[in-house]
C-alpha positions in Angstrom: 194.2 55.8 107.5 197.5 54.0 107.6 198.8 52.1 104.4 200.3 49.1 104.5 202.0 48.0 100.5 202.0 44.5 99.8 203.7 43.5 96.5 205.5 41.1 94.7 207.6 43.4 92.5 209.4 44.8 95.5 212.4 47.3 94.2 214.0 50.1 96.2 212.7 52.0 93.7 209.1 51.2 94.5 209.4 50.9 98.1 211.2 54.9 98.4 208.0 56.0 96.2 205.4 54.5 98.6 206.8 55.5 101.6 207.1 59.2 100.0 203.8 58.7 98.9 202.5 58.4 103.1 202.5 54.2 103.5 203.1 53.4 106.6 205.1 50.2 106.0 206.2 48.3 102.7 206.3 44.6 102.7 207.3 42.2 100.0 205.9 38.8 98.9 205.9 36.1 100.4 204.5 38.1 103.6 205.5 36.8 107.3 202.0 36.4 108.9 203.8 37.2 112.0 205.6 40.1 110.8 202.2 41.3 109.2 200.5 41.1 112.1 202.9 43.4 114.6 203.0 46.0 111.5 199.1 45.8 111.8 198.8 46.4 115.1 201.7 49.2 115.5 199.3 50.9 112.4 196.5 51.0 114.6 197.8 52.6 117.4 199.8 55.1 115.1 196.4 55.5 113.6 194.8 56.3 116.9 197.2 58.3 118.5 197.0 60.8 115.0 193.3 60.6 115.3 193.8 61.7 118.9 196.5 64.4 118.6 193.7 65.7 115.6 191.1 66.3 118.4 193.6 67.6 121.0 194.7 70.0 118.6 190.9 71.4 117.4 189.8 71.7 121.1 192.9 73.2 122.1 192.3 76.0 118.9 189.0 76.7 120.4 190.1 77.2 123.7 193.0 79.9 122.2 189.9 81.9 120.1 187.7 82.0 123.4 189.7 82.5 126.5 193.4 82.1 125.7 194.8 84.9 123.3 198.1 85.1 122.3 201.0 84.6 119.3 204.2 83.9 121.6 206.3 80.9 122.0 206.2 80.9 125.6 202.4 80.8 125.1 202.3 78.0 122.9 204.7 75.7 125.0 201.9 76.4 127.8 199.4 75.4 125.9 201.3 72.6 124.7 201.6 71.3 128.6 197.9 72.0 128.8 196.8 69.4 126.5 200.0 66.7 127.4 198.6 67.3 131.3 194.9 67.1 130.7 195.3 63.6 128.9 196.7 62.1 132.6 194.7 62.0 136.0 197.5 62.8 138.0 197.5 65.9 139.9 198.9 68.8 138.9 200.6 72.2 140.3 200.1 75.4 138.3 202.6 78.4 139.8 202.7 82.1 138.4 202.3 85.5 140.0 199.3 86.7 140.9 197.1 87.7 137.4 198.4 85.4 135.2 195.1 83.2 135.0 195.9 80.5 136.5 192.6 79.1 137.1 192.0 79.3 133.9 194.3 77.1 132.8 193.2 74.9 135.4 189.6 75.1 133.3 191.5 74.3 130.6 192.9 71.2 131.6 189.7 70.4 133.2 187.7 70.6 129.3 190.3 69.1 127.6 190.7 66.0 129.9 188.4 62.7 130.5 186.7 64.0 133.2 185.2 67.4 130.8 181.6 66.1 131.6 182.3 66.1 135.5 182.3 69.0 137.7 184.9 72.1 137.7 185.1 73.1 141.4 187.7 75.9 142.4 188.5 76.7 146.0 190.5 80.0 146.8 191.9 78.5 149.9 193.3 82.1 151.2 189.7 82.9 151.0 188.2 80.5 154.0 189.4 81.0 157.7 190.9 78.4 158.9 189.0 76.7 161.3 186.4 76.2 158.0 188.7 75.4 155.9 188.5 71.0 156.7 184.5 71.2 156.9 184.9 73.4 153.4 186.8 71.0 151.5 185.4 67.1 153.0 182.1 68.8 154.3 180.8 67.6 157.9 177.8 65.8 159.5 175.2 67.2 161.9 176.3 67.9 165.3 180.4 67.9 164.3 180.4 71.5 165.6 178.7 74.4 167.5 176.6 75.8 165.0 176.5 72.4 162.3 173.0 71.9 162.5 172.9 70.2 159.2 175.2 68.1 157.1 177.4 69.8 154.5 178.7 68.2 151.3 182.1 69.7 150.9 183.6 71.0 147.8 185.9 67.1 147.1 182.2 65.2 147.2 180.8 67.6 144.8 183.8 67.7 142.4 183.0 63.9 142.6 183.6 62.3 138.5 185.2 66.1 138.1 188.2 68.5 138.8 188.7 70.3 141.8 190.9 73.4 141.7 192.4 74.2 145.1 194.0 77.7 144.3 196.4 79.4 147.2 197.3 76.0 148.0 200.0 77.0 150.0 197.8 78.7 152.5 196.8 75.3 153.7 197.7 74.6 157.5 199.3 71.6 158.3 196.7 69.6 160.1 194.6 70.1 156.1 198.3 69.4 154.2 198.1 65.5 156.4 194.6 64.6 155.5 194.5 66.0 152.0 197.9 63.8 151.7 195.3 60.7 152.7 193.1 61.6 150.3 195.9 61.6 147.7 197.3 58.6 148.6 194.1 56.2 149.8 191.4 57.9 147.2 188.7 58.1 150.1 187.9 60.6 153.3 185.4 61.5 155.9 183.2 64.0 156.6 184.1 66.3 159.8 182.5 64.4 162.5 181.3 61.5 160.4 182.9 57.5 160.1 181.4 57.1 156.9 184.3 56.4 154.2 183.6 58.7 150.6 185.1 57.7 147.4 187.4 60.5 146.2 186.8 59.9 142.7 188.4 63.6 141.6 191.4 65.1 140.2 193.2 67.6 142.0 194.9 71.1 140.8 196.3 72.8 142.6 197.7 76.8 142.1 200.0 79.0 143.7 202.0 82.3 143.4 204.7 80.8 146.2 207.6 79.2 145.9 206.5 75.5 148.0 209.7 74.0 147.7 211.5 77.1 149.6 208.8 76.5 152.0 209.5 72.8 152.8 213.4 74.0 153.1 212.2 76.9 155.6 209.6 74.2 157.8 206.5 75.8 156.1 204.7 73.0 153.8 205.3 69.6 153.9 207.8 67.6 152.6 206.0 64.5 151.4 203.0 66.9 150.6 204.6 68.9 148.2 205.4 65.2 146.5 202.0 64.5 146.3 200.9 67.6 144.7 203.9 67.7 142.2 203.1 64.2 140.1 202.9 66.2 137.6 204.5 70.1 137.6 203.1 72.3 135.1 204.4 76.1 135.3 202.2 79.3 133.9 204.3 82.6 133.0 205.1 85.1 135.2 203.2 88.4 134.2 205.8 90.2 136.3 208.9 88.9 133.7 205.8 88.9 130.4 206.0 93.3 131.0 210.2 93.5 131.1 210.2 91.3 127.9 206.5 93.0 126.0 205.6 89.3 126.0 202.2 89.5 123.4 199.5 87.4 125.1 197.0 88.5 127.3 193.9 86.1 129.1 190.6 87.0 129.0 188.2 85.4 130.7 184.6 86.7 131.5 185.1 89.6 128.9 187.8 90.7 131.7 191.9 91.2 130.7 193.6 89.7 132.8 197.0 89.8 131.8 199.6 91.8 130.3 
């Protein structure tokens, strides 16, 4: 609760002592409606934004005594980007070497942000051949293909209200990097072979253990791409540089180290 001191005695005296005390503002009589009013109001929102830090902060401890261990300083800066970036539904790029959890940060983000109650939907893009990969991610309708005797909900419709977690995102092929780039940008897609127009109602993550941007300067991932995908840049340690400097965290996840 913010405190606001109203009196008619005003003194420095008195005013240093509530103010040390925790008021938020001291005000002496006669009171400026006006003036009374704004101080109201910017209590409020102080008083919501402390409220909402509190929460942050108890979910974020939970999430450091179930899958996150560690006492570093590195460790709590990234955790500290995990809660600022969950709060926004812009998308976000994880980086790190190979082992250093990155999709579970991305789960992280996913709890801690509005869209918790959604879906969590991770795609290992290095995983899917390519010629699967468009009917993997936007699905496709009957007929779109030799062999697609059935429509397929791809992973973006059923992330729907959610996150979706495209991991190796820089094994996408360019034809993919265009019309995820329309997805981005207009909120809506097609299935393969369909002319119906889906809602992308989603937030994207994307994860990689490349450098993109020395890819755009060497012609291998889109310039105006890699702007979409870097709205918001969040970067995980590298587990190679965590064993030259004995950095002390480790991730588990599943009961499984994976870390350092």
């Amino acid at each position: 609760m913010q405190v606001i001191m109203i009196t008619a005695f005003g003194t420095v005296e008195t005013a240093v002592e509530a103010m040390r005390a925790g008021a938020y503002n001291y005000l002496c009589k006669p009171v400026n409606l006006e003036e009374l009013l704004e101080l109201l109001k910017k209590a409020g929102e102080t008083h919501y934004l402390l409220q909402e830090n509190r929460i942050l902060r108890e979910r974020l401890e939970e999430l450091e005594v179930k899958e996150i261990v560690g006492v570093s300083a590195k460790l709590k800066h990234v955790l500290s980007e995990v809660a600022r970036v969950a709060q926004t539904d812009t998308t976000a790029l994880i980086t790190g070497e190979s082992g250093t959890g990155k999709e579970l940060i991305a789960r992280a983000i996913h709890r801690l942000s509005p869209r918790s109650e959604g879906r969590f939907v991770a795609v290992n893009c290095a995983a899917i051949p390519e010629t699967l990969l468009e009917s993997e991610l936007l699905g496709h309708e009957r007929g779109a293909f030799t062999g697609a005797d059935r429509r397929r909900i791809g992973r973006f419709e059923l992330a729907s209200g959610g996150t979706i977690l495209l991991d190796e995102v820089g094994e996408l092929p360019a034809a993919i990097q265009v019309k995820l780039l329309r997805l981005l940008e207009e909120k809506r897609f097609e299935r393969l072979g369909g002319e119906e127009e889906i809602i992308a109602d989603v937030r994207l993550i994307t994860a990689t253990n490349r450098d993109l941007k020395e890819e755009v300067e060497a012609g291998g991932f889109g310039r105006i791409c890699i702007i979409a995908l870097t709205l918001s840049i969040f970067i995980s340690p590298h587990c190679g540089s965590a064993r030259k400097t004995s950095f002390p965290w480790s991730i588990i996840f599943s009961g499984r180290s994976l870390g350092v």
